[in-house]
N, CA, C and O atoms as a GROMACS GRO file, in nm:
protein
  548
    1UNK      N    1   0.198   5.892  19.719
    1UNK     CA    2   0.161   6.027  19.684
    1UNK      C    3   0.026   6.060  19.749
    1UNK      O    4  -0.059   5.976  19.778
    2UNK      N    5   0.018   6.177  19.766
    2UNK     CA    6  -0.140   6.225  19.903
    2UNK      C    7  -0.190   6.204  19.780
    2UNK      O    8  -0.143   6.176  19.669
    3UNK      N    9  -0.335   6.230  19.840
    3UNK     CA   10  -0.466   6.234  19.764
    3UNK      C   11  -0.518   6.348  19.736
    3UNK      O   12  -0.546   6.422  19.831
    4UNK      N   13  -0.537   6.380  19.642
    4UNK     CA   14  -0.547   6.527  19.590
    4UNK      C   15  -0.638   6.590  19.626
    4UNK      O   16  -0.711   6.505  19.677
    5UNK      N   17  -0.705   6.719  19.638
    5UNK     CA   18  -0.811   6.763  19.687
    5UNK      C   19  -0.850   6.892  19.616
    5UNK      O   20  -0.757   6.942  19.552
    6UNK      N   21  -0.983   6.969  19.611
    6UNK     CA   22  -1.008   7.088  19.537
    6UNK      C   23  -0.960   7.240  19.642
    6UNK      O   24  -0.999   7.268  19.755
    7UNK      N   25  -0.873   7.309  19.561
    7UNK     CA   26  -0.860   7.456  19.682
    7UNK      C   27  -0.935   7.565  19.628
    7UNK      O   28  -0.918   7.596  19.510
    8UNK      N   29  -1.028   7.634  19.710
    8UNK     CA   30  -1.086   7.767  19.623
    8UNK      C   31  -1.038   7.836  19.752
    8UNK      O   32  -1.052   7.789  19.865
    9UNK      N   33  -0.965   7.983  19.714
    9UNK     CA   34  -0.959   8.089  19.765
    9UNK      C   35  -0.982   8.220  19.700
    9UNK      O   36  -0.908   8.272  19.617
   10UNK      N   37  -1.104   8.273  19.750
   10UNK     CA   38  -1.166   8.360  19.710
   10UNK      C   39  -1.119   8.517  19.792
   10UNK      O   40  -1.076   8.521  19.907
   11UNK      N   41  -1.135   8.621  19.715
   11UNK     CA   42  -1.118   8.785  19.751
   11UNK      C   43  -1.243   8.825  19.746
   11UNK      O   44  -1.324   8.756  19.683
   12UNK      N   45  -1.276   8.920  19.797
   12UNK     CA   46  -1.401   9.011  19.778
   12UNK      C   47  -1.379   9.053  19.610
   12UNK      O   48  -1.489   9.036  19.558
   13UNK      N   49  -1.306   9.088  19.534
   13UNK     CA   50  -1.256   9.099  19.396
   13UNK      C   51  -1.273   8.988  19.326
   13UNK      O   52  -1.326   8.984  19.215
   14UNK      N   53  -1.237   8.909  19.379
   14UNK     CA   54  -1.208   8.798  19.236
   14UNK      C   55  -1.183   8.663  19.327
   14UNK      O   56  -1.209   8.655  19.446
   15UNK      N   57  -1.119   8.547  19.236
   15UNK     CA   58  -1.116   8.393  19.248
   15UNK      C   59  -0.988   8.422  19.228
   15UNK      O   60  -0.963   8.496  19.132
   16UNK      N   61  -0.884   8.373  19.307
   16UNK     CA   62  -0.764   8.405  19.369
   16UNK      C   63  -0.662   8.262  19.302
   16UNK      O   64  -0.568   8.259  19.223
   17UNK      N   65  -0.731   8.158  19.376
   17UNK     CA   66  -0.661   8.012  19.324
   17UNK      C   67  -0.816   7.943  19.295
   17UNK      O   68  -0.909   8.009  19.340
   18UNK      N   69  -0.854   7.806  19.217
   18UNK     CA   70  -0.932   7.735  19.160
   18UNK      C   71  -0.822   7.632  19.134
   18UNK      O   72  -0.744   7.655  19.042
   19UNK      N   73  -0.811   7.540  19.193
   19UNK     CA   74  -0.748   7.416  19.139
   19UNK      C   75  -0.726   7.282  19.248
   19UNK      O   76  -0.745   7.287  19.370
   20UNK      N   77  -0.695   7.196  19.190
   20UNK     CA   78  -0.667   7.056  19.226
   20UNK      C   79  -0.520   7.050  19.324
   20UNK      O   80  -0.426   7.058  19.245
   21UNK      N   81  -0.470   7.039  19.462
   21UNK     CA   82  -0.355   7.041  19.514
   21UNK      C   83  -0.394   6.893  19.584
   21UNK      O   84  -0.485   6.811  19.591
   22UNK      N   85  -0.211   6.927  19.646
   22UNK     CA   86  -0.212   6.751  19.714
   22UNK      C   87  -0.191   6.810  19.900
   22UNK      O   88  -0.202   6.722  19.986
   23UNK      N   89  -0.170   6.912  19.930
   23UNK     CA   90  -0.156   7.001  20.065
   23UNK      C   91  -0.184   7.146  20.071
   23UNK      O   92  -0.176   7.236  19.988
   24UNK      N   93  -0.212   7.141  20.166
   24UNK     CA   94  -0.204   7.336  20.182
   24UNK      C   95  -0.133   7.348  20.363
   24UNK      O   96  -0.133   7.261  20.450
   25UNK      N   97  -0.086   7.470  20.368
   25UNK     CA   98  -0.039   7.532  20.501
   25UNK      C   99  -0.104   7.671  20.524
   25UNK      O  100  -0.056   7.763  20.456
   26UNK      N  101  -0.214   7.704  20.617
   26UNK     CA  102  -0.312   7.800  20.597
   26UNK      C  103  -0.241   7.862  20.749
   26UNK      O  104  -0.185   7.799  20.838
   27UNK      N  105  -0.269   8.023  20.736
   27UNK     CA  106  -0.224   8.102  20.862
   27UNK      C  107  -0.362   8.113  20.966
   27UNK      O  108  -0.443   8.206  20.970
   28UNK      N  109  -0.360   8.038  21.014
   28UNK     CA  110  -0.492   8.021  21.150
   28UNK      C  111  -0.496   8.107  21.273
   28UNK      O  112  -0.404   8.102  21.354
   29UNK      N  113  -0.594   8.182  21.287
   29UNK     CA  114  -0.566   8.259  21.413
   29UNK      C  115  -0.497   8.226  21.515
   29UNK      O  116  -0.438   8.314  21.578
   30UNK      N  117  -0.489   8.061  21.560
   30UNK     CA  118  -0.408   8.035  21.692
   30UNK      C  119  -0.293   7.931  21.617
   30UNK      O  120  -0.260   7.826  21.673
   31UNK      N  121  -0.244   7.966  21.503
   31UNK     CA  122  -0.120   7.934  21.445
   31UNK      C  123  -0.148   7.875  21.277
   31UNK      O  124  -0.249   7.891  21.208
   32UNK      N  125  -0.062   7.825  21.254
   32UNK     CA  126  -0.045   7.758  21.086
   32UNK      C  127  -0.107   7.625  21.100
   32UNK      O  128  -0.129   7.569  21.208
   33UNK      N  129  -0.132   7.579  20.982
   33UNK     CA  130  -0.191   7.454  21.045
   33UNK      C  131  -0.191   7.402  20.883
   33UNK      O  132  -0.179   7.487  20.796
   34UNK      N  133  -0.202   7.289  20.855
   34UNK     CA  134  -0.241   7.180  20.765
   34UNK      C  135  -0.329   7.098  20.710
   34UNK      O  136  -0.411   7.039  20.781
   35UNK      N  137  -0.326   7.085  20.594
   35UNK     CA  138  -0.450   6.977  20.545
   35UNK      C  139  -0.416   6.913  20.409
   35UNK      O  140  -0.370   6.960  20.305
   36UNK      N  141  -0.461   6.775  20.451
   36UNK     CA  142  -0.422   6.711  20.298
   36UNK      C  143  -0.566   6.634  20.279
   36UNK      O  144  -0.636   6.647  20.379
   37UNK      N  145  -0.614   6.573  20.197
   37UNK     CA  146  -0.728   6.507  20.156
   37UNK      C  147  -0.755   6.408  20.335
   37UNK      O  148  -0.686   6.329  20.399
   38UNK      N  149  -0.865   6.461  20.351
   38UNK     CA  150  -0.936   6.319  20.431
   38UNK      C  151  -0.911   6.397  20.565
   38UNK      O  152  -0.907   6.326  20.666
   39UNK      N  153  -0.892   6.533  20.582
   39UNK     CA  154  -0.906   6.596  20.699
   39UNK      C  155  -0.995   6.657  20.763
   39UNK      O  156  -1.042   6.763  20.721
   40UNK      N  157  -1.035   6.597  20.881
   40UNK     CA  158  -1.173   6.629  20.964
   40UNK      C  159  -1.222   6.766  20.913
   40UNK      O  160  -1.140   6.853  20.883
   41UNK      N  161  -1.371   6.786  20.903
   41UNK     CA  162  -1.399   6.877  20.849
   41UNK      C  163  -1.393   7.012  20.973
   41UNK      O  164  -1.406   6.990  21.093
   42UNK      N  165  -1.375   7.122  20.924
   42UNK     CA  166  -1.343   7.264  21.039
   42UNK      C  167  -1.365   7.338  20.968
   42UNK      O  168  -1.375   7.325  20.846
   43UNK      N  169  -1.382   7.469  21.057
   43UNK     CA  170  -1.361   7.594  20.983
   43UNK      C  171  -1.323   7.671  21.126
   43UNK      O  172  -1.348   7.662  21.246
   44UNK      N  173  -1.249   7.748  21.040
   44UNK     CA  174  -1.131   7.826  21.119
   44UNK      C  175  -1.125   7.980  21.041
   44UNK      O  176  -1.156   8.005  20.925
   45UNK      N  177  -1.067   8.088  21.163
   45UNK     CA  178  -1.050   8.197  21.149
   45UNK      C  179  -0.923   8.227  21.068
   45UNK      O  180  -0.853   8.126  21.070
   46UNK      N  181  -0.881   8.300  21.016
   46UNK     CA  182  -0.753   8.254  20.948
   46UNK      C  183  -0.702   8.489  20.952
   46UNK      O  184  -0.775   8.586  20.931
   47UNK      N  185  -0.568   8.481  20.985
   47UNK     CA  186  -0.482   8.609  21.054
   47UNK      C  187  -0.440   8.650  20.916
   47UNK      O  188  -0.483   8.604  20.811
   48UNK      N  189  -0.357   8.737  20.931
   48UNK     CA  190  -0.268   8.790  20.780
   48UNK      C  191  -0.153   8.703  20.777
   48UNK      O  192  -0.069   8.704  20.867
   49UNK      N  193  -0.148   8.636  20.689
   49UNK     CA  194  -0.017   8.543  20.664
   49UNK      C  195   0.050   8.517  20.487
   49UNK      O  196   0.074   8.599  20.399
   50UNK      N  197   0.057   8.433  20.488
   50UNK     CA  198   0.078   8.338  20.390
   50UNK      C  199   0.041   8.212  20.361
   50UNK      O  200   0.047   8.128  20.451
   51UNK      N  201   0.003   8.182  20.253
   51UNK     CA  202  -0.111   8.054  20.248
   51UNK      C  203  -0.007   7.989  20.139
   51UNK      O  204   0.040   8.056  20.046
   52UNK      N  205   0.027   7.838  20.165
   52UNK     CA  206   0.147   7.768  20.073
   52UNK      C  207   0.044   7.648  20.030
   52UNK      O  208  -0.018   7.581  20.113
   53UNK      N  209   0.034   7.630  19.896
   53UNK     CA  210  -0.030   7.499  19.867
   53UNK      C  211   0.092   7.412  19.793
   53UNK      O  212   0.187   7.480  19.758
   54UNK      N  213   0.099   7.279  19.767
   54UNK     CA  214   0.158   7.215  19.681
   54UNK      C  215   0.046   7.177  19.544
   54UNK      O  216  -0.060   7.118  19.562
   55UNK      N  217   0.085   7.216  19.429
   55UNK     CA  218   0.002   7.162  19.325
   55UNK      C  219   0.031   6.989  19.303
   55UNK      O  220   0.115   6.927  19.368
   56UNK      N  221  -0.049   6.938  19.208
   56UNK     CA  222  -0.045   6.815  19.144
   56UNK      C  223   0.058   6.755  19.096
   56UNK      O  224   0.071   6.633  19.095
   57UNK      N  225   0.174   6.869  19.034
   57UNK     CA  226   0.323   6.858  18.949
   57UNK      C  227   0.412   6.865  19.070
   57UNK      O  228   0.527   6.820  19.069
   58UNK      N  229   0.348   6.931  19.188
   58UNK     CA  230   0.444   6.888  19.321
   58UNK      C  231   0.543   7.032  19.347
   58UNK      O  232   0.639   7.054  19.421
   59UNK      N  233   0.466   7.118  19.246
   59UNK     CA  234   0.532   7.233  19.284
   59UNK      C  235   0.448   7.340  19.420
   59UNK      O  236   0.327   7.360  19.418
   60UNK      N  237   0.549   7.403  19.536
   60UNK     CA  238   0.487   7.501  19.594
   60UNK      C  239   0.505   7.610  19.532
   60UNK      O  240   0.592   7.657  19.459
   61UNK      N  241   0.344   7.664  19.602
   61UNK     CA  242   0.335   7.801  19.558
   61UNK      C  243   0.273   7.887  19.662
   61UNK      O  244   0.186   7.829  19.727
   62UNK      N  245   0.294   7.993  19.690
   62UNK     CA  246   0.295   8.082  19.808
   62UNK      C  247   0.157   8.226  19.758
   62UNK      O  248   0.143   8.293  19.656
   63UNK      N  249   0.096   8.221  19.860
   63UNK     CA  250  -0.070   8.342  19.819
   63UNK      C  251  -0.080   8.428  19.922
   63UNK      O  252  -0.138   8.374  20.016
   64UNK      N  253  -0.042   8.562  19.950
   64UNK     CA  254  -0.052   8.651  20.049
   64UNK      C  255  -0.218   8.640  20.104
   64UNK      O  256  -0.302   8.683  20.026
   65UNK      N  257  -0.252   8.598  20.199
   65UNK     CA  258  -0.414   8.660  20.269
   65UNK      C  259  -0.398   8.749  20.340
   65UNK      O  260  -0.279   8.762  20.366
   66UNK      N  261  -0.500   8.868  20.416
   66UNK     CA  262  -0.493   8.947  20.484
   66UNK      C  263  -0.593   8.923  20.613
   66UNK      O  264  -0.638   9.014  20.682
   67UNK      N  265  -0.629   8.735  20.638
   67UNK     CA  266  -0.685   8.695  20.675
   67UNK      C  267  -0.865   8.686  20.654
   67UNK      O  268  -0.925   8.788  20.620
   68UNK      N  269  -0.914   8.601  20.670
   68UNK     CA  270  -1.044   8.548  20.632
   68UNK      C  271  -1.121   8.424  20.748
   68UNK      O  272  -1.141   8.433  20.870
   69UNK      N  273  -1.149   8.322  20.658
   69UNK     CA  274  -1.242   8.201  20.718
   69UNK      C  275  -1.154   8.099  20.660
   69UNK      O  276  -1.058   8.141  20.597
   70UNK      N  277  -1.168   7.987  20.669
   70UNK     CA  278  -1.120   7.860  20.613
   70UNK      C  279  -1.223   7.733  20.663
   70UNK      O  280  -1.228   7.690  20.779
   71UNK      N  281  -1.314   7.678  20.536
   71UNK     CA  282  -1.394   7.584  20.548
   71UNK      C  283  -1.339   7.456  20.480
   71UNK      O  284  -1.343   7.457  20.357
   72UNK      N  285  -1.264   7.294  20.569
   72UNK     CA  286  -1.238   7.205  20.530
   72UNK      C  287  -1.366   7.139  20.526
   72UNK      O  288  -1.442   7.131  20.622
   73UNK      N  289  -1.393   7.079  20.378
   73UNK     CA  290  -1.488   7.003  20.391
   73UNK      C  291  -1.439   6.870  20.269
   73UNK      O  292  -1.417   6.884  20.149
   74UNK      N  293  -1.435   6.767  20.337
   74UNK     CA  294  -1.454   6.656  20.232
   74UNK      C  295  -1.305   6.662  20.166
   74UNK      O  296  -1.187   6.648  20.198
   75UNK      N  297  -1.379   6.688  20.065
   75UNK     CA  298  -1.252   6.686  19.936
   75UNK      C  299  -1.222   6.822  19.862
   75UNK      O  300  -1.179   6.842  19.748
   76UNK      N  301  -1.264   6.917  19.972
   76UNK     CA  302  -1.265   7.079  19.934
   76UNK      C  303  -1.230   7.161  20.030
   76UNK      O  304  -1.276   7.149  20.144
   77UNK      N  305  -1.135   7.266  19.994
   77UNK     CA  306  -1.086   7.361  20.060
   77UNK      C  307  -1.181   7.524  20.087
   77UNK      O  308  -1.130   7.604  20.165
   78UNK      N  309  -1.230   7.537  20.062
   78UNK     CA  310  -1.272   7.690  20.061
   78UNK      C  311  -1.208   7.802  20.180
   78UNK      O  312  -1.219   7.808  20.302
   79UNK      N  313  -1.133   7.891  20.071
   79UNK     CA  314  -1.091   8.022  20.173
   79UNK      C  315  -1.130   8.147  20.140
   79UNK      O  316  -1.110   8.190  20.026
   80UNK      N  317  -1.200   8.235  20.254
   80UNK     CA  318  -1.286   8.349  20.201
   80UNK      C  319  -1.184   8.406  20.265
   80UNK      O  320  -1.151   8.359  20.374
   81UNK      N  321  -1.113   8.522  20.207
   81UNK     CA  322  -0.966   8.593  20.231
   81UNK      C  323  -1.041   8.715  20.261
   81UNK      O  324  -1.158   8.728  20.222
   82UNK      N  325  -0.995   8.781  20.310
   82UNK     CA  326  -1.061   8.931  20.357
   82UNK      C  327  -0.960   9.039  20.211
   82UNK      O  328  -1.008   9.141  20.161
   83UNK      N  329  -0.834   8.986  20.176
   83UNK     CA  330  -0.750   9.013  20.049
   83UNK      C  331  -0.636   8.960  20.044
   83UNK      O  332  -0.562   8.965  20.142
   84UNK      N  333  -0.593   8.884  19.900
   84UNK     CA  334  -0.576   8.775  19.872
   84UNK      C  335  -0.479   8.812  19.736
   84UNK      O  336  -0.549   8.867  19.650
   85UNK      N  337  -0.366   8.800  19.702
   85UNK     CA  338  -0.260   8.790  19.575
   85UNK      C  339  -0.184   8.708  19.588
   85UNK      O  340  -0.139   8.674  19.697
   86UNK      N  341  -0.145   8.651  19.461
   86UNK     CA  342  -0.081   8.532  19.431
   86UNK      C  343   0.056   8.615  19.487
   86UNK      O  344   0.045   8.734  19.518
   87UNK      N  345   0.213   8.531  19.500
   87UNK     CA  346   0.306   8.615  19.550
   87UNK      C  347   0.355   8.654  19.481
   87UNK      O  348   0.423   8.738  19.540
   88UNK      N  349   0.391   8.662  19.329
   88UNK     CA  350   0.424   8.669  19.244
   88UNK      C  351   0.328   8.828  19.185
   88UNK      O  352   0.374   8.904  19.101
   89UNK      N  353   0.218   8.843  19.241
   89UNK     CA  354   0.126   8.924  19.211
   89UNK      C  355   0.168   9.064  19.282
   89UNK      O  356   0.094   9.161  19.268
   90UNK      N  357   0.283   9.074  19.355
   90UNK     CA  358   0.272   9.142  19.494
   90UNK      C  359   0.411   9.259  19.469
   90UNK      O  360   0.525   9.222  19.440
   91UNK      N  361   0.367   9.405  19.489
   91UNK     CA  362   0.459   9.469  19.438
   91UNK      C  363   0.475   9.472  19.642
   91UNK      O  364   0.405   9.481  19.743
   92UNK      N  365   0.642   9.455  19.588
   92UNK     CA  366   0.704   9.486  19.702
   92UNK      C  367   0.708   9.632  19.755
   92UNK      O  368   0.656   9.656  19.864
   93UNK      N  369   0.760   9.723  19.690
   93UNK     CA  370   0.757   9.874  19.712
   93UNK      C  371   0.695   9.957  19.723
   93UNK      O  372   0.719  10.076  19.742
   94UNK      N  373   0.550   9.866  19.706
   94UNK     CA  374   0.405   9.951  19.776
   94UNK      C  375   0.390   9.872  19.885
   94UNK      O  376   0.305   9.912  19.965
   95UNK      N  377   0.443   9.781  19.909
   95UNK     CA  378   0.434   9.711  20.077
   95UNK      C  379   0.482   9.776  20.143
   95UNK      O  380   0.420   9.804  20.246
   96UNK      N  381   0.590   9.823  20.125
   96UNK     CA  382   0.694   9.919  20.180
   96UNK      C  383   0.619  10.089  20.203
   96UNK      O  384   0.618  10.160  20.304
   97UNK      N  385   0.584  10.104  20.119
   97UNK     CA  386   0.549  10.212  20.138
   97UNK      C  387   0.418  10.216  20.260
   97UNK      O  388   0.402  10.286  20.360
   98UNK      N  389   0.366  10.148  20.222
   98UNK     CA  390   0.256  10.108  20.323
   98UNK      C  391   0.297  10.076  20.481
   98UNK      O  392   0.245  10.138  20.573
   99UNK      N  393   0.369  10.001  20.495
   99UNK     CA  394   0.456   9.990  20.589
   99UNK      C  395   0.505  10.122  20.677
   99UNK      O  396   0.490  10.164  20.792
  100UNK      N  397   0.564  10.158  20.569
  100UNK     CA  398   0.592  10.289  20.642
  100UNK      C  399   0.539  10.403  20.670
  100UNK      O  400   0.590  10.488  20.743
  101UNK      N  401   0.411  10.413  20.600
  101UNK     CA  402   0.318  10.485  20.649
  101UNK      C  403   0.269  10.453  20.782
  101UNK      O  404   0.252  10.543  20.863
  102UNK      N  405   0.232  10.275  20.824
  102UNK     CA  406   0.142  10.271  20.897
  102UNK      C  407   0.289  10.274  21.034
  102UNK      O  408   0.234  10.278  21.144
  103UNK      N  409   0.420  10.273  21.047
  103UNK     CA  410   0.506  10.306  21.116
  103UNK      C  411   0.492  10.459  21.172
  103UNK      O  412   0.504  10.495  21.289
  104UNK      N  413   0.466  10.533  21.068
  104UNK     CA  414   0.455  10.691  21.084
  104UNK      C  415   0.334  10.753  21.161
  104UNK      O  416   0.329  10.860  21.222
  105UNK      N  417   0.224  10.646  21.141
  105UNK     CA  418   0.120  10.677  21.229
  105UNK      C  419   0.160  10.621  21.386
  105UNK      O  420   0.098  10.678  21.476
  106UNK      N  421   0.212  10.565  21.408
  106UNK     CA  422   0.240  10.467  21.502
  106UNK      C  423   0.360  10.541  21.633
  106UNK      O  424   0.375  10.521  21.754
  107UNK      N  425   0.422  10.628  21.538
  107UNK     CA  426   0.471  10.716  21.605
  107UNK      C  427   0.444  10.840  21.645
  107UNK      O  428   0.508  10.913  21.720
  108UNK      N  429   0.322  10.860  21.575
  108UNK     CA  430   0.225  11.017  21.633
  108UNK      C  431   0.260  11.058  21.511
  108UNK      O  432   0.244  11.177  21.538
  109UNK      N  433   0.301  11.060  21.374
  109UNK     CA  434   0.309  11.156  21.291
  109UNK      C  435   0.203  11.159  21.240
  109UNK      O  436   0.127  11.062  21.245
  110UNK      N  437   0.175  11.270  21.180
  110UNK     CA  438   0.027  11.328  21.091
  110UNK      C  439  -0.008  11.226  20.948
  110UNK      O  440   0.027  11.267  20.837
  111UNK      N  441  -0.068  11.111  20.962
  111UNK     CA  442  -0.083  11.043  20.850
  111UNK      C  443  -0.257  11.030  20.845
  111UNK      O  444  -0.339  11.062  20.931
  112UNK      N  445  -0.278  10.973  20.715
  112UNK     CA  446  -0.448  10.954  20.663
  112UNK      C  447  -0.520  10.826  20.720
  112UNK      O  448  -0.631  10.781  20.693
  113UNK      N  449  -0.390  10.764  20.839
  113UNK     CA  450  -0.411  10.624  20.878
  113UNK      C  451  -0.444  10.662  21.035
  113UNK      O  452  -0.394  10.756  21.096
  114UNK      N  453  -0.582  10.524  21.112
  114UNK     CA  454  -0.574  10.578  21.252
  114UNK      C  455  -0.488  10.487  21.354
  114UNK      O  456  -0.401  10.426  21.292
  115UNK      N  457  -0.487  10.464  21.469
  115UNK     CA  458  -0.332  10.416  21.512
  115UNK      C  459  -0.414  10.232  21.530
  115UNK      O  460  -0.335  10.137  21.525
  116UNK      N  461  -0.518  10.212  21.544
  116UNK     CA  462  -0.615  10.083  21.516
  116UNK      C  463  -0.565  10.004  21.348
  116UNK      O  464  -0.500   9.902  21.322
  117UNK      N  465  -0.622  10.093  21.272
  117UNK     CA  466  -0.572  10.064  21.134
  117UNK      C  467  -0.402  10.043  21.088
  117UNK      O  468  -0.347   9.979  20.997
  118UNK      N  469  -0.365  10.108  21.171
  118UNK     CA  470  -0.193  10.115  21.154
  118UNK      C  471  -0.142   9.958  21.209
  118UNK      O  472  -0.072   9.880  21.144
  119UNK      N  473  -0.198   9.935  21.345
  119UNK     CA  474  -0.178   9.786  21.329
  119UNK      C  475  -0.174   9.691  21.268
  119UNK      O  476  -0.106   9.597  21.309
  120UNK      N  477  -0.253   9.682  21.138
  120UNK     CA  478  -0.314   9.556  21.129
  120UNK      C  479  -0.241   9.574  20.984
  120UNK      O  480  -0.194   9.481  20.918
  121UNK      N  481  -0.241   9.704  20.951
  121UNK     CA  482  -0.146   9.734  20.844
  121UNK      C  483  -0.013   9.712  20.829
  121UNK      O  484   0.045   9.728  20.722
  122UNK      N  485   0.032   9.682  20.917
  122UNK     CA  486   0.196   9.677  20.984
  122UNK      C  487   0.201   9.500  20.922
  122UNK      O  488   0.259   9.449  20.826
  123UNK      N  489   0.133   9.459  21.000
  123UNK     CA  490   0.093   9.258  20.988
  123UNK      C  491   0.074   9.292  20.815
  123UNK      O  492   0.170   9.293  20.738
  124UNK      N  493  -0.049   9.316  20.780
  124UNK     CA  494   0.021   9.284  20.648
  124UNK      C  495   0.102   9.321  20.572
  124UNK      O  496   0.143   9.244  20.485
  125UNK      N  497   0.143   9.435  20.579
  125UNK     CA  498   0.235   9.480  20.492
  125UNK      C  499   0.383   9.381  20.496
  125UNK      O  500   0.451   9.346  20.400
  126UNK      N  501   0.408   9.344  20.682
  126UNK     CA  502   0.497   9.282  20.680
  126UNK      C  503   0.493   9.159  20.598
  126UNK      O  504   0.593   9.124  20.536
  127UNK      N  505   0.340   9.067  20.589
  127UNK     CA  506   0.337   8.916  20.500
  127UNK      C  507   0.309   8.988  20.346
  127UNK      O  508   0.386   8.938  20.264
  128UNK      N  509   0.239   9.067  20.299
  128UNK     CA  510   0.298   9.128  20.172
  128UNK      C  511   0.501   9.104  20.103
  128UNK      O  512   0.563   9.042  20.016
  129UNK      N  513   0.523   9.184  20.199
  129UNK     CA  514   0.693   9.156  20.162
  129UNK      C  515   0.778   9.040  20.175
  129UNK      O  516   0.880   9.030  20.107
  130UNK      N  517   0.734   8.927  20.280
  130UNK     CA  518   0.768   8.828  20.284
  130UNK      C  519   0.704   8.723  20.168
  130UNK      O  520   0.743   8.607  20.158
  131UNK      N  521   0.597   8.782  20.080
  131UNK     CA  522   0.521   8.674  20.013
  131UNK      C  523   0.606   8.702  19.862
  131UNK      O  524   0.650   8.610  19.793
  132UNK      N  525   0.618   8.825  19.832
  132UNK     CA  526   0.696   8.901  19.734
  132UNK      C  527   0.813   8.849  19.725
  132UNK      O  528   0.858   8.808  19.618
  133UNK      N  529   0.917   8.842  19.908
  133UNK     CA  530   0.986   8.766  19.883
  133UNK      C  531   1.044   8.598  19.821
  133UNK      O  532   1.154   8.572  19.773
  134UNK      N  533   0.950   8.525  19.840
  134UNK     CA  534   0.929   8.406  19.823
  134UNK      C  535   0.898   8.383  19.683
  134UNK      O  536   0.907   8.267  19.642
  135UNK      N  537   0.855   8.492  19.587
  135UNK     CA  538   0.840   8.494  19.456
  135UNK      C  539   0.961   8.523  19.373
  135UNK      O  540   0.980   8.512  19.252
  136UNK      N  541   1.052   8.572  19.486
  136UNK     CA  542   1.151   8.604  19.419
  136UNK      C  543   1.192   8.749  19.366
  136UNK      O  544   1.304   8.763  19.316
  137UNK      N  545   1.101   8.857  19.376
  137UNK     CA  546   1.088   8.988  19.373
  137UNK      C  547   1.127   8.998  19.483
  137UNK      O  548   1.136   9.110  19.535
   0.00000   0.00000   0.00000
């Protein structure tokens, strides 16, 4: 069994996860990447994805980011998320809606979004709905 390690992922809002895991799978600007106890220390840019840890009981669990930082150190995780919900936390049908707003800008229609912002909105909205999915909503 790995060696367990501390994960903090933090929001500009709030403390997102606080706990003891045995892995994580973090979305890294130049791809996904891994860490279990005893991994060289880094810090890395981290994209809009999905962040999967395994807890202690060996269950996964899935955390929408909208990308941040990621500091491995030691026997500690720290992730400063730019915005951050558990997946379970995550209404699908405002992803959607969002989505399709930032589609509508994207095509020249008259929206409150600019076509810069519509990008990046697109990325998350798309890992929003995939994280929702994975919760089972």
């Amino acid at each position: 069994m790995p060696t367990p390690f501390q994960l903090s992922v933090v929001a500009p809002d709030r403390s997102v996860v606080e706990l003891t895991v045995h892995s994580i799978v973090v979305p890294g600007q130049e791809g996904y990447f891994g860490v279990q106890a005893g991994h060289v220390p880094l810090i890395a840019t981290l994209k809009p994805g999905i962040l999967e840890y395994v807890d202690t009981g060996n269950q996964r669990h899935f955390v929408y980011m909208g990308g941040g930082f990621a500091e491995v150190a030691g026997t500690h995780v720290t992730i400063l998320a730019d915005e951050a919900a558990h997946s379970e936390e995550i209404d699908a049908s405002k992803a959607e809606e969002a989505l399709e707003e930032a589609r509508r800008t994207m095509r020249g229609e008259e929206t409150s979004m600019s076509r810069e912002d519509a990008v990046v909105e697109i990325d998350r909205a798309v890992h929003r709905m995939k994280a929702a999915r994975l919760a089972g909503r």
